[in-house]
C-alpha positions in Angstrom: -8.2 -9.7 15.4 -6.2 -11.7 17.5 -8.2 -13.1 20.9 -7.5 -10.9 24.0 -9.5 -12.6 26.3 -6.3 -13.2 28.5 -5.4 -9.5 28.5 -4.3 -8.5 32.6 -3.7 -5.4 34.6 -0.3 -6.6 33.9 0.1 -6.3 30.2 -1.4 -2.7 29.4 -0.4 -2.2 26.5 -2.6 -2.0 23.2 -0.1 -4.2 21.3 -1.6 -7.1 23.8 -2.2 -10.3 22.2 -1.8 -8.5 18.3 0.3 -10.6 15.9 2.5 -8.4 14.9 4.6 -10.0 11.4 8.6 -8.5 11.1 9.1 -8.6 7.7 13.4 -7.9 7.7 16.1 -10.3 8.6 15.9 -12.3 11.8 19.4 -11.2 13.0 18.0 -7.7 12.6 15.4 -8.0 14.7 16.3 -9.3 18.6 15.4 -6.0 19.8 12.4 -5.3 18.4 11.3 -8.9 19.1 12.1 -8.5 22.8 10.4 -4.9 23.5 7.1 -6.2 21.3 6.8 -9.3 23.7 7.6 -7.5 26.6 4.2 -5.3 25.5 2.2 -8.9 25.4 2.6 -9.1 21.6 3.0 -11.9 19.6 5.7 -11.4 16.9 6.0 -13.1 13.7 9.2 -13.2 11.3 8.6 -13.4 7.5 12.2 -12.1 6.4 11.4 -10.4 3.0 14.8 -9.8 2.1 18.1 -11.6 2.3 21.9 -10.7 2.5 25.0 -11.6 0.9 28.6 -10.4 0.4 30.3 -8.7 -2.8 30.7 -10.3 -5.5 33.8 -8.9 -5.6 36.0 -7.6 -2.4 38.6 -5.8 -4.0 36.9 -2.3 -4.3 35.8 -2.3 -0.8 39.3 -3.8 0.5 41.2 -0.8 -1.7 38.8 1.5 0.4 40.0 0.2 3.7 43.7 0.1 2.6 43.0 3.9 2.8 40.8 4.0 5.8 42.6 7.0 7.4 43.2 9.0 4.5 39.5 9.2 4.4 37.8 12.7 6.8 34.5 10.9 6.6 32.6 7.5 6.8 28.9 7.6 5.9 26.8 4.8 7.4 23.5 4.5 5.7 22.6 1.1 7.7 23.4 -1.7 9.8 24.5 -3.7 7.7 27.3 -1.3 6.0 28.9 -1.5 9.2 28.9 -4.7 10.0 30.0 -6.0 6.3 32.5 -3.3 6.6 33.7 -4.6 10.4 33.9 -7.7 9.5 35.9 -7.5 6.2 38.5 -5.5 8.2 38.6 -8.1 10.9 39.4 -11.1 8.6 41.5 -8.7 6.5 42.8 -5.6 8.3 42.9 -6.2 11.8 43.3 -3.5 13.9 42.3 -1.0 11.1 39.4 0.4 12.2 40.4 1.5 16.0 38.9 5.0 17.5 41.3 8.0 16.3 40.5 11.6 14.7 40.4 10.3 11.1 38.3 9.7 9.8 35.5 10.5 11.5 32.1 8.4 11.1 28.3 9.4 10.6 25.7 7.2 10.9 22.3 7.2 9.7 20.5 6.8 12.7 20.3 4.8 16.0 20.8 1.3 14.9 23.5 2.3 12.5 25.0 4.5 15.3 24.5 0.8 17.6 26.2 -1.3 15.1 29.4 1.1 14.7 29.9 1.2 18.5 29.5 -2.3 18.9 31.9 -2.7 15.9 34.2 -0.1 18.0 33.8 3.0 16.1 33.3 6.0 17.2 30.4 8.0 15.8 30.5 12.0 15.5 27.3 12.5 13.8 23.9 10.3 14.4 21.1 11.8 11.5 18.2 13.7 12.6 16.0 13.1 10.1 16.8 9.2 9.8 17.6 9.2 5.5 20.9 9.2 3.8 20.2 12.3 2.1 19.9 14.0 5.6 23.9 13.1 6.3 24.5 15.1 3.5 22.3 18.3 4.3 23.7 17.7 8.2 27.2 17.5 7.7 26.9 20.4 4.7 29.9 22.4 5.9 31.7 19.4 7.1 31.5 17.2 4.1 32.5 19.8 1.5 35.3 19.0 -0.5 36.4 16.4 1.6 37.0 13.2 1.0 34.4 10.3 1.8 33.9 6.7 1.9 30.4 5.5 1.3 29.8 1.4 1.6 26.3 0.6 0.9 24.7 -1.8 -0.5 23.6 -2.7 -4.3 20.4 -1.6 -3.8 20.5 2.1 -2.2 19.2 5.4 -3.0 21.1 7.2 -5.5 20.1 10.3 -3.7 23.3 10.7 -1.2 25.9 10.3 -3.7 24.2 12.9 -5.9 24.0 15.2 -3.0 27.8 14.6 -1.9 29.0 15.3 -4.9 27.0 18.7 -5.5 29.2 19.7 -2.4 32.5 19.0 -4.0 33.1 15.5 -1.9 35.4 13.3 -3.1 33.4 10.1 -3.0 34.4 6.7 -3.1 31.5 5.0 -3.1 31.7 0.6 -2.9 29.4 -2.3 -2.7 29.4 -4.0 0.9 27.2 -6.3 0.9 23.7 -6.9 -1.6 20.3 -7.3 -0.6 18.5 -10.2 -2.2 14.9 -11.5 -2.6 14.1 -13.5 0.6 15.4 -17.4 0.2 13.1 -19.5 2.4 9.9 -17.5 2.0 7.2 -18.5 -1.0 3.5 -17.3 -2.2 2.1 -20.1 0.1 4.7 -19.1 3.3 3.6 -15.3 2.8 -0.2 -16.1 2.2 -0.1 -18.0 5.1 0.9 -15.4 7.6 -0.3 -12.4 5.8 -3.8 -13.5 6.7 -6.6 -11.9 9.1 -5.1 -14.1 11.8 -2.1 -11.4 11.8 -2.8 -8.0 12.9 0.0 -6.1 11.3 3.4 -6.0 9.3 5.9 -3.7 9.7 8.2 -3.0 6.3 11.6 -1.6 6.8 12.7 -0.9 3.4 12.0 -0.5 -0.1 13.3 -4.0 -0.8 10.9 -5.5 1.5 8.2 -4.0 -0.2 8.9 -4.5 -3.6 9.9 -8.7 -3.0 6.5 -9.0 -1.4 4.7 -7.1 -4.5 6.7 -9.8 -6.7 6.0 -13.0 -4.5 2.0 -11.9 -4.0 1.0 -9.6 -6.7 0.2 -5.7 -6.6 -3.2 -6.5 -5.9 -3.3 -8.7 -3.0 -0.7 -6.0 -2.0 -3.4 -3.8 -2.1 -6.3 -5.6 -0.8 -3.7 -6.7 2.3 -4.4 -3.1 3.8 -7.6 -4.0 4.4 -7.1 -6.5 6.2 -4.2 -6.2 8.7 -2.3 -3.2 9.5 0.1 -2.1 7.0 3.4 0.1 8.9 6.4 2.1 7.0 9.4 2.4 9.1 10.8 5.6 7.5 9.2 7.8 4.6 11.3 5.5 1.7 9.6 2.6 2.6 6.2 4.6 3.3 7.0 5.7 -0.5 7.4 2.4 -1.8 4.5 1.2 -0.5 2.6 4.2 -2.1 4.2 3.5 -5.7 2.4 0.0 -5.1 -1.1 1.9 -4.4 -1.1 1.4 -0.7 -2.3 4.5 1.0 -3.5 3.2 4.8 0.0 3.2 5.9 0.8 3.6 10.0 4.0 5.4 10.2 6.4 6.0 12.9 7.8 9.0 13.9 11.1 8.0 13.6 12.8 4.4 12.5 13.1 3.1 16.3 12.1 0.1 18.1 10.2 2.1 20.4 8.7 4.4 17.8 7.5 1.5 15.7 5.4 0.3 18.7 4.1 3.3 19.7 2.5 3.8 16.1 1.2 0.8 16.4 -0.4 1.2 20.0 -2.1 4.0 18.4 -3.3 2.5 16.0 -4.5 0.1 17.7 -6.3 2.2 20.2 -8.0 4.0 17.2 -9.0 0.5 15.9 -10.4 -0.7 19.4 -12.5 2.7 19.2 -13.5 2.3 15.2 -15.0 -1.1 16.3 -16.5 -0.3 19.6 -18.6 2.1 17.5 -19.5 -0.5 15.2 -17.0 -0.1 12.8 -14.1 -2.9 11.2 -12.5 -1.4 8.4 -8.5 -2.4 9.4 -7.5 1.0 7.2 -9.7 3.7 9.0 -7.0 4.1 12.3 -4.0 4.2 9.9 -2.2 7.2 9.6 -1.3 8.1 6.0 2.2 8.6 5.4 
């Protein structure tokens, strides 16, 4: 465990002095970087996955030709908007300005962040933070309408599937891909993923299964016994599961502030485990 000798009255919280590794893209991460070292933490990025445009533009530049013909936009991350915003900024200015059609629905809060910073305005923020949950949501709303769906290479198959079981009209398109991480090796990854770090948060599926190719299933594995292993979301918690790790800390929900509050418990569960004399990292995770 990290050394929290220099713990003080004024940093309370249990993520004090805890190496905490951030395992998605650095310009994904300024707020949850902030909040962890305003809680004393120490945060450490190890980007497992990487981003990069379409191959090919036109499919996504026919959809936002007929941006208002659309009644829906389904945001299932981030970065959907933001490869979305900025193709119609370099391409379409002006296209994607606040009116009645269509309207937009976003995953959860960053998604519903990144659409009003990129000026749109969200009617529908997920509950339950999954794509398949815009679908069960928006039920009445979305069927037989017509709706545009950017998302990357990579996603679920699961909201498509469900959209068109209620008679949507979906145009689905590739915004942007997601990509093994470019500056990050076996010896980078061993190297931070030691007992010097005190946890790793995974954010997606991706993340999960590029660290399973770069260290093996087993040291996978064997890594839950050592730090704290946390699933934002119950995709990623999933993934990890279909690699055989069980000690998973979850959130409740895929915020910043939920994220560190799984954590702090955790942690507090931990501080107990040992004070009674016990070190196993896995035995204050909540299984997810």
């Amino acid at each position: 465990m990290a050394d929290r000798s220099q713990h003080t009255s004024a940093a309370a919280s249990a993520l004090f002095g805890h190496r905490i590794v951030i395992t998605r893209a650095v310009e994904q991460s300024p707020d949850l970087v902030t909040k962890l070292e305003r809680r004393g933490a120490i945060p450490i990025s190890l980007p497992l996955v990487a981003f990069s445009t379409p191959e090919n533009f036109a499919p996504l530049d026919a959809a936002l030709r007929r941006w208002q013909e659309f009644d829906w936009v389904l945001f299932t991350s981030a970065n959907a908007v933001q490869s979305v915003a900025q193709r119609a900024a370099n391409t379409y200015s002006g296209i994607l300005r606040p009116s009645n059609r269509p309207q937009i629905a976003a995953v959860g809060p960053a998604t519903n962040e990144a659409a009003m910073k990129a000026g749109l305005l969200v009617a529908h923020v997920a509950k339950t933070h999954l794509g398949i949950a815009l679908a069960e949501e928006l039920a009445q709303q979305l069927r037989n309408r017509s709706v545009f769906l950017p998302r990357s290479d990579r996603a679920n198959p699961d909201l498509p599937a469900a959209l068109k079981k209620l008679g949507s009209n979906v145009t689905e398109v590739i915004a942007y891909h997601t990509l093994p991480p470019t500056n990050v090796d076996r010896a980078r990854v061993t190297e931070v993923l030691d007992e010097n770090s005190d946890a790793a948060l995974f954010f997606s599926p991706s993340a999960v299964n590029n660290l399973a190719d770069l260290i093996g299933r087993e040291s996978l594995v064997a890594l839950q016994n050592k730090i704290a292993i946390a699933a934002v979301g119950p995709v990623t918690a999933a993934a990890l599961r279909d690699h055989g790790v069980t000690n998973i800390v979850t959130a409740a929900d895929t915020t910043a502030d939920a994220v560190m509050s799984a954590l702090e418990n955790y942690f507090i569960k931990q501080e107990k485990l040992e004070s009674a004399g016990q070190t196993n990292h896995a035995s204050g995770a909540t299984h997810g």
